[in-house]
C-alpha positions as CSV (number, residue, x, y, z in Angstrom):
1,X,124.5,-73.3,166.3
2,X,124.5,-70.1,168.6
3,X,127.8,-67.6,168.0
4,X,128.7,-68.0,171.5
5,X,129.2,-71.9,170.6
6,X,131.7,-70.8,168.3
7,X,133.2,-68.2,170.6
8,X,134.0,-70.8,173.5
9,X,135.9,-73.2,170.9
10,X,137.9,-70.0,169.8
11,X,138.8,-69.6,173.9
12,X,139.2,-73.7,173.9
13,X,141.9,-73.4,171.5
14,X,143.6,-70.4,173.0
15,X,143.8,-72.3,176.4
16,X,144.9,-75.9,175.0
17,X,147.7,-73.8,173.1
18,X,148.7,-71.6,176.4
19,X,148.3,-74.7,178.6
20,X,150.7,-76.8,176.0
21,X,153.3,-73.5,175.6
22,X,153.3,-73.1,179.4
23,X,154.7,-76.6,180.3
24,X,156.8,-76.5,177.1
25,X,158.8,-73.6,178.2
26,X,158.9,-74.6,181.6
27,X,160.5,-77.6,180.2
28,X,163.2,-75.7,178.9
29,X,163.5,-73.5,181.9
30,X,165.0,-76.5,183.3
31,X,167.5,-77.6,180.6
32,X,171.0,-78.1,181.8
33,X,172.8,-75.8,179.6
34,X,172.4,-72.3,179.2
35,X,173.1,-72.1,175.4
36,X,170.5,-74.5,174.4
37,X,167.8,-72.7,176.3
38,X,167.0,-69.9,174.3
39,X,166.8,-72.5,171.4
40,X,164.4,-74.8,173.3
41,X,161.8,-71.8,174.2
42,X,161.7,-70.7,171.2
43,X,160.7,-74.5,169.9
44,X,158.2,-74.1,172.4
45,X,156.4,-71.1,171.5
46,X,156.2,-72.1,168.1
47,X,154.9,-75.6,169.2
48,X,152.6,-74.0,171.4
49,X,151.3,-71.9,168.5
50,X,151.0,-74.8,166.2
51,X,148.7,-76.1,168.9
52,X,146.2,-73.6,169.0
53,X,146.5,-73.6,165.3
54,X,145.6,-76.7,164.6
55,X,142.9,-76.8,167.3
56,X,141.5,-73.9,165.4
57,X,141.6,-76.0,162.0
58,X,140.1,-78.7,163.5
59,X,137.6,-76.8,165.1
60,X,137.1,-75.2,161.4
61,X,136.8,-78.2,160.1
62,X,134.3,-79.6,162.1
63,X,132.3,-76.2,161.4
64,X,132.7,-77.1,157.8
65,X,131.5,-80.3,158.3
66,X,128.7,-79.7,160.3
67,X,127.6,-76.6,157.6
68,X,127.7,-79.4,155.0
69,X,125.6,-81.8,156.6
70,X,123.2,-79.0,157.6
71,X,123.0,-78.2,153.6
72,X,122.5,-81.6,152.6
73,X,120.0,-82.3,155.2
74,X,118.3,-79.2,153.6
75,X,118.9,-80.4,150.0
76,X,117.1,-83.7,151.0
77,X,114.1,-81.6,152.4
78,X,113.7,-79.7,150.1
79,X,113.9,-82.7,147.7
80,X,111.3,-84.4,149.7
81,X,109.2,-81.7,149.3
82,X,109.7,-81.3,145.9
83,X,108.4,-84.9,145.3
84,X,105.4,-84.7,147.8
85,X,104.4,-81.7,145.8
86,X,104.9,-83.5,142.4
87,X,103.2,-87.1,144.1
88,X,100.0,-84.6,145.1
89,X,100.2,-82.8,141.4
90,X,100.1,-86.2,139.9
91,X,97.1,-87.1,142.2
92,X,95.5,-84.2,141.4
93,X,96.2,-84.7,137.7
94,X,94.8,-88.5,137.8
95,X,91.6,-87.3,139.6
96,X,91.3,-84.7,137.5
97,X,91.4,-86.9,134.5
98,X,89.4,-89.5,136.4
99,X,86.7,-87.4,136.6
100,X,87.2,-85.9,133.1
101,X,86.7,-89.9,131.7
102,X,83.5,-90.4,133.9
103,X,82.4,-87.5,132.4
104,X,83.1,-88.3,128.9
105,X,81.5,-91.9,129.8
106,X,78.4,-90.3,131.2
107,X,78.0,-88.4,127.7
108,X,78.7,-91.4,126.0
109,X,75.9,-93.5,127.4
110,X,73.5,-90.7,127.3
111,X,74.8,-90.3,123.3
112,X,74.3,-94.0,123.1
113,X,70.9,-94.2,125.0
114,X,69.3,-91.5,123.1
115,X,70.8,-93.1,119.7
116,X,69.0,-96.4,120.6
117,X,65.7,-94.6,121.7
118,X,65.7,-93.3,118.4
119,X,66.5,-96.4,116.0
120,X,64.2,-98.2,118.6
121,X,61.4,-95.3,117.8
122,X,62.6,-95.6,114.5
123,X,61.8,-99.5,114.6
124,X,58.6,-99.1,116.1
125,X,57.0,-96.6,113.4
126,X,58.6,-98.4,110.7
127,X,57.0,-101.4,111.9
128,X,53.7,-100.4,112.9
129,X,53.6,-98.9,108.8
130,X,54.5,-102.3,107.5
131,X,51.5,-103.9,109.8
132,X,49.0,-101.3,109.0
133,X,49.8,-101.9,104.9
134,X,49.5,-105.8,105.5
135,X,46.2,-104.7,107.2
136,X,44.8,-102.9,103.7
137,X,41.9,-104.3,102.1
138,X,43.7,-103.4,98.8
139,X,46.5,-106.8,97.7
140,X,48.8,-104.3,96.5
141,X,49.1,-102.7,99.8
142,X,49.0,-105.3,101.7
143,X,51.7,-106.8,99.3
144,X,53.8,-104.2,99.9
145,X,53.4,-104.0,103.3
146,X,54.9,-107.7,103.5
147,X,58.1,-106.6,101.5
148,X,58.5,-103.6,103.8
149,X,58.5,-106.3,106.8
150,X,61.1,-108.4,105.0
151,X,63.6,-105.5,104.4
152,X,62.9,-104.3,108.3
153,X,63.8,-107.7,109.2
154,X,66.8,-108.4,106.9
155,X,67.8,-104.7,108.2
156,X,67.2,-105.6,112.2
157,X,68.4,-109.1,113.0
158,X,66.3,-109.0,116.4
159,X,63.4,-108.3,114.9
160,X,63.1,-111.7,112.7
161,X,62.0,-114.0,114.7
162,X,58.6,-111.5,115.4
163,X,58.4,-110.8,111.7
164,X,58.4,-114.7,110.8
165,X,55.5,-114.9,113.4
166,X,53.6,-112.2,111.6
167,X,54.1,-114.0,108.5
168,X,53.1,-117.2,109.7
169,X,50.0,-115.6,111.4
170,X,49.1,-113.6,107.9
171,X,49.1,-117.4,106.4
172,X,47.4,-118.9,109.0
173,X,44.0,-116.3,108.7
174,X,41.4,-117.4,106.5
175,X,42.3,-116.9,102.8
176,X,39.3,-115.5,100.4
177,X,38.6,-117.2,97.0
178,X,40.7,-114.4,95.1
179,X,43.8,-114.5,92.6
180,X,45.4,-111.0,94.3
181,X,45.2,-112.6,97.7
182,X,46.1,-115.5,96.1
183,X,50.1,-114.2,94.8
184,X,50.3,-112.3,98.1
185,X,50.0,-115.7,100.4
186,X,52.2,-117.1,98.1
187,X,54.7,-114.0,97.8
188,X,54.7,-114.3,102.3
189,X,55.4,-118.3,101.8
190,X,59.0,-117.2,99.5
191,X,59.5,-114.8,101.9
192,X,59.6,-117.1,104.7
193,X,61.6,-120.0,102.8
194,X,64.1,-117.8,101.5
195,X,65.8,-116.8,104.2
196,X,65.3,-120.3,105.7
197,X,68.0,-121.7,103.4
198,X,71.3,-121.9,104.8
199,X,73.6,-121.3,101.4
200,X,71.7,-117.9,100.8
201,X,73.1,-114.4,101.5
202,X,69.8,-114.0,103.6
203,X,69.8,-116.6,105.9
204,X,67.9,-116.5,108.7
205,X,69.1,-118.6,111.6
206,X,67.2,-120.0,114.8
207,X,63.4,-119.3,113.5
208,X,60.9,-122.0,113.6
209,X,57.4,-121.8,111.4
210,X,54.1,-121.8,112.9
211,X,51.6,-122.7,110.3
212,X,48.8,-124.7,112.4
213,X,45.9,-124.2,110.6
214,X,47.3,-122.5,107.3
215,X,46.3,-122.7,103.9
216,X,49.4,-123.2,101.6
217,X,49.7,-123.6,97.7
218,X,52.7,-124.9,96.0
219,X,54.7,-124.2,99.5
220,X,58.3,-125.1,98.7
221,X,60.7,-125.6,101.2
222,X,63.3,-127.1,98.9
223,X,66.9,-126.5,100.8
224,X,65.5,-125.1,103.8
225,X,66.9,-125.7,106.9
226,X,63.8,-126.4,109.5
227,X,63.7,-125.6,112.7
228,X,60.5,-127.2,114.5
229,X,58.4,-126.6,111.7
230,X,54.5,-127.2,112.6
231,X,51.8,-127.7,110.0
232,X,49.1,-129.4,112.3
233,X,45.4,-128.9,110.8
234,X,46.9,-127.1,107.5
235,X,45.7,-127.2,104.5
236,X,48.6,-128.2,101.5
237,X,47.4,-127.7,98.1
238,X,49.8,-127.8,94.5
239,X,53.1,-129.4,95.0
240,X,54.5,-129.3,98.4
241,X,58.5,-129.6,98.9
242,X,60.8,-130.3,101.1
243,X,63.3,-131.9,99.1
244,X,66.9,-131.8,100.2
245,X,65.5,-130.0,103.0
246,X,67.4,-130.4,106.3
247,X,65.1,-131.1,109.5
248,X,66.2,-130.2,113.1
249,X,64.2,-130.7,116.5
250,X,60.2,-131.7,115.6
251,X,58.4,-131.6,112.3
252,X,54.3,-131.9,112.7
253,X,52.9,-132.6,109.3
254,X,49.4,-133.7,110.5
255,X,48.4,-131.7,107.3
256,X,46.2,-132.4,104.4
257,X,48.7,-132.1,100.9
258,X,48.1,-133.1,97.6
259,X,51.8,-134.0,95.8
260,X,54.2,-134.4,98.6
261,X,58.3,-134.4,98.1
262,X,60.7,-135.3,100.9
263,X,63.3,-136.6,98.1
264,X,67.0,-136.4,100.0
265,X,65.1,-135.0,103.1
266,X,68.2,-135.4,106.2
267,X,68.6,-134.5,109.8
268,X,67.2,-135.7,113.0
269,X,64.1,-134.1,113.6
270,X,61.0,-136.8,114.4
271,X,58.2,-136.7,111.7
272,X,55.0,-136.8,112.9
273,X,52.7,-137.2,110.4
274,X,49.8,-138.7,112.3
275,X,46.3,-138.4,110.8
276,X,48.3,-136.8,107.7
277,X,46.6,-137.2,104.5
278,X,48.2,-137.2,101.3
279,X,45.8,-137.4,98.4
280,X,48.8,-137.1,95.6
281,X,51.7,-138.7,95.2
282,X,54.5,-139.0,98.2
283,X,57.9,-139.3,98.0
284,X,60.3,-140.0,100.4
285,X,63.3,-141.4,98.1
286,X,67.0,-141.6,99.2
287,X,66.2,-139.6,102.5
288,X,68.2,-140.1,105.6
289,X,65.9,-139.6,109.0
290,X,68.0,-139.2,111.9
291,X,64.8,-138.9,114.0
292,X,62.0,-140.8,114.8
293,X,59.5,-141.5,111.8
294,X,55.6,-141.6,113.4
295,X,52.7,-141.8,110.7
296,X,49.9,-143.6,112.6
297,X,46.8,-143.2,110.9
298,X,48.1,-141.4,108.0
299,X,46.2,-141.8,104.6
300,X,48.1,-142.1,101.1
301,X,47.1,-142.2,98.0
302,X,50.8,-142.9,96.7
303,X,53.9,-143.7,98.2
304,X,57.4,-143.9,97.6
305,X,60.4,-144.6,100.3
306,X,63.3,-145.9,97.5
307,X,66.6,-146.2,98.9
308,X,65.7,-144.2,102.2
309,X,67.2,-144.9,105.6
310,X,65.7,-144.7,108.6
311,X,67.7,-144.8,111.4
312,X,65.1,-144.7,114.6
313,X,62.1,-146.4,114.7
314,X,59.3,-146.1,112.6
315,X,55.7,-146.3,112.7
316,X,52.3,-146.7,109.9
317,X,50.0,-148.6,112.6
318,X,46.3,-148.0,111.2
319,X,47.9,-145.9,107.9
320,X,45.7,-146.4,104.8
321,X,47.5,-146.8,101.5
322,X,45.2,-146.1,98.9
323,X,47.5,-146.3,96.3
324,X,51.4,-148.0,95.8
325,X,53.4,-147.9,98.5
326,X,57.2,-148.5,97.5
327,X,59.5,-149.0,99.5
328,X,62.3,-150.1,97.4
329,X,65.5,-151.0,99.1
330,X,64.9,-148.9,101.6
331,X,67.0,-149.9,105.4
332,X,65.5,-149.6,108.5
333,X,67.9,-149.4,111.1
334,X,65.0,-148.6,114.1
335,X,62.1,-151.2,114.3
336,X,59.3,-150.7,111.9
337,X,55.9,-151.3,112.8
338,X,52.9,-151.2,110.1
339,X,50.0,-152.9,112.3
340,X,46.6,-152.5,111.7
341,X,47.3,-151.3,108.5
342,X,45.8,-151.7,105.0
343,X,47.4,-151.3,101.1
344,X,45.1,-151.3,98.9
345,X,47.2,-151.9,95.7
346,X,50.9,-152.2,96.1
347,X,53.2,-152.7,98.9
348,X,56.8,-153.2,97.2
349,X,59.3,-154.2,100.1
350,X,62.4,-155.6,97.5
351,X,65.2,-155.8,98.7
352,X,64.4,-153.6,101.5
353,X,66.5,-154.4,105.0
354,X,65.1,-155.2,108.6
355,X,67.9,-154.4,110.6
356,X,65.5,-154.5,113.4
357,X,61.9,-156.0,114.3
358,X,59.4,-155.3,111.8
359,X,55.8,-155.7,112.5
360,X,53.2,-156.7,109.9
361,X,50.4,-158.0,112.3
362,X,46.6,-157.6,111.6
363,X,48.1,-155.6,107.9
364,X,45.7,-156.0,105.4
365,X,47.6,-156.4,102.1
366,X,44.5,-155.9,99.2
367,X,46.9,-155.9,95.9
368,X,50.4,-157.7,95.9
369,X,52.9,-157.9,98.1
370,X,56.5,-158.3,97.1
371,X,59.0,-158.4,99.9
372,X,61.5,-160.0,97.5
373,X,65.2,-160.4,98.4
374,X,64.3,-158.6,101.9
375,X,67.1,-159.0,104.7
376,X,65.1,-159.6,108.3
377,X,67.7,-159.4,110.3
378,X,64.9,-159.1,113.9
379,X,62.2,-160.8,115.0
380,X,59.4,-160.6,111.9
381,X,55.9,-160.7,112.5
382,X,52.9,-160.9,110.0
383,X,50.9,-162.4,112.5
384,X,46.6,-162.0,111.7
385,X,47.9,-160.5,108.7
386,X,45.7,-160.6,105.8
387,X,47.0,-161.4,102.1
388,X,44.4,-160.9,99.3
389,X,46.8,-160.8,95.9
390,X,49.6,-162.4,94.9
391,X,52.5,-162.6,97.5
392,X,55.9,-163.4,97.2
393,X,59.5,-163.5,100.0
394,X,61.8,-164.7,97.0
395,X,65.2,-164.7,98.1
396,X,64.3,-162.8,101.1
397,X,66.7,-164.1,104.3
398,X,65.5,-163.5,108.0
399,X,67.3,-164.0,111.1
400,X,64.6,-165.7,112.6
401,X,62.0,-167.5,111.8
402,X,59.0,-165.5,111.1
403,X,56.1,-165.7,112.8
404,X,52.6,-165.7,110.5
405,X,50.3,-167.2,113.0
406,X,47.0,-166.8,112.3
407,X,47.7,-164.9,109.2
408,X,45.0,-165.9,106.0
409,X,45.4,-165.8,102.3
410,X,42.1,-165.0,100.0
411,X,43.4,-165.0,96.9
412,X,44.7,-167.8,94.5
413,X,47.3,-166.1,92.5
414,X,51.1,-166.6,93.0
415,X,52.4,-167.3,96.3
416,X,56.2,-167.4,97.4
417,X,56.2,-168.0,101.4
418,X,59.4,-168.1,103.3
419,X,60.9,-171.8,104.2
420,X,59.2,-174.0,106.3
421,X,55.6,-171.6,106.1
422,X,52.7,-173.1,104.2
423,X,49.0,-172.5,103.7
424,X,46.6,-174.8,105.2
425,X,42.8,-173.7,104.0
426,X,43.5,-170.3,103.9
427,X,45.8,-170.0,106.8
428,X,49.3,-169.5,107.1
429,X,51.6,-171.7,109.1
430,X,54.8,-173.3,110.1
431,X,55.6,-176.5,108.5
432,X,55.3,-179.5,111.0
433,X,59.1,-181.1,111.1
């Protein structure tokens, strides 16, 4: 406000006050009485001077007024200030810090890249070492070169599924007729089925075996769990096992073994054992096969399926059973088909259960064959079947009634055909009604 503002209120004042004592004593110029005049000026001037006082206060007071507005105007300002200066400090702070974090993520990744460089670098020499000792010409090295790829694997889970390949390749070269090469194929064989079994400290999950070709002795795969194992063309000798063994996605065991065991063998993998040839003893007793069972053309010198359960269908079309062939109260829950197919000796079917079709047609039973207290409960066919020892279907029940068309009998020892089937000069058929 300029002082001349101020200046021209002070002169307002003076004039409403002389303006107000001017008509004030001319009022009392004109009061009747004489004695009451003197009284009634004097009334005047000091209303007159109560006027330009209070004009003055009010005027004061609006000064004061406006001064205090003016300061908390400026209070606010400066308060507005304040906090755009403390809102562009925090900004600065945040970017500062910003930046500082980017910064210490940069170093961190670098930290972390050249950390894995150097455990990958690490990797790579220690592996390269373990290959060139599994390389040696000397067993020792070569055995120690397989335990040094065993702890690198048990030490670098990404690494396993590599090293298993390595081992399975090592098995699958060409072994020499010697004793030391001998212990090291089999030392590589525990090392792969050790940490294939699911209750040890060493598991190793998610790797399959790839053994085409290899030449295995005594391989034991007890308790494994089995992950698209394949043994095509391989070479079996000793005691092969896969007992209690459980068996996920495809097993090919178109292999040559000697002894054989599947005992308590579960899961549902398919089992192809086409061509297979098992010149030992067999033994598939009290397994549970989730999976498809496929052994066409299989050859086997002895067989047992006791008390196993197949659940999918199974197949021995053109197998060769050179030996017994038990299957002892086993249940077939898929169809079974054994066509074209010869036993030499035994085939034991007691008590075994049908629970689907089973095909017998153009089966060449040599020795006996006891399907005694069997449940058919499908279609049955022994069609063209041939039966050249003593035969018996005591007690056996079927759904239907079989079909044995065509189906001859050589031999004159004890035969027991199902109800309403008899011979007729060495043929088999139904009984006329």
């Amino acid at each position: 406000m300029p002082w001349w503002l101020a200046l021209l209120g002070l002169l307002v004042a003076v004039l409403v006050g002389w303006l107000v004592l001017d008509w004030l004593l001319a009022e009392a110029d004109r009061a009747a009485q004489a004695d009451t005049r003197a009284t009634l000026r004097v009334d005047a001037i000091r209303t007159g001077l109560t006027v330009v006082a209070g004009t003055g206060g009010g005027l004061a007071l609006l000064f004061a007024a406006r001064r205090q507005w003016i300061n908390e105007r400026g209070q606010r300002h400066q308060e507005a200030v304040a906090a755009r200066e403390q809102a562009h400090r925090d900004r600065v702070q945040a970017h500062a810090e910003a930046v500082a974090e980017a910064a210490q993520r940069h170093q961190d990744r670098q930290a972390a890249s050249a950390e894995h460089d150097a455990a990958e670098r690490r990797l790579t020499e220690l592996y390269v070492r373990a290959i060139e000792l599994v390389g040696s010409d000397n067993p020792a090295v070569r055995l120690g070169g397989l335990h040094a790829l065993e702890r690198l694997g048990q030490d670098n889970p990404g690494q396993r599924s590599t090293i298993v390949a390595v081992l399975c390749a090592y098995l699958r070269m060409p072994a020499p007729d010697d004793a030391r090469e001998t212990e090291v194929r089999r030392t590589a064989q525990r090392m792969l089925t050790r940490h294939l079994r699911a209750d040890h400290d060493t598991w190793w999950p998610g790797v399959d075996l790839d053994l085409t070709g290899a030449r295995l002795d005594a391989f034991d795969a007890s308790g494994c769990t089995l992950v698209d194992l394949d043994l095509t063309g391989a070479v079996c000798t000793g005691a092969t096992s896969f007992a209690r063994a459980v068996v996920r996605g495809r097993l090919r065991l178109a292999a040559e073994f000697e002894d054989a065991v599947f005992d308590d063998l579960t899961g549902d993998a398919d089992l192809v054992l086409d061509g297979a040839r098992f010149t030992g003893r067999v033994s598939f007793d009290r397994a549970d096969l989730g999976g498809e069972l496929s052994c066409r053309g299989a050859s086997f010198a002895e067989l047992s399926f006791r008390g196993a359960t197949l659940r999918q269908p199974s197949s021995f079309d053109r197998a060769h059973f050179t030996g017994s062939a038990t299957f002892r109260e086993a249940v077939f829950l898929g169809g079974l088909s054994i066509e074209h197919a010869t036993f030499d000796e035994y085939a034991g079917f007691r008590r075994a259960r049908f629970a689907d079709m089973a095909l017998f047609r153009w089966t060449q039973f040599r020795g006996d064959a006891w399907f005694e207290g069997g449940r058919f409960e499908g279609a049955a066919s022994f069609g063209r079947a041939g039966f050249h020892g003593p035969t018996s279907f005591a007690d056996a029940t079927f759904a239907r009634q079989p079909l044995f068309d065509q189906a001859a009998v050589t031999s004159s020892g004890t035969h027991v055909w199902p109800t309403n089937v008899v011979e007729d000069r060495g043929r088999l058929r139904l009984a006329d009604r």
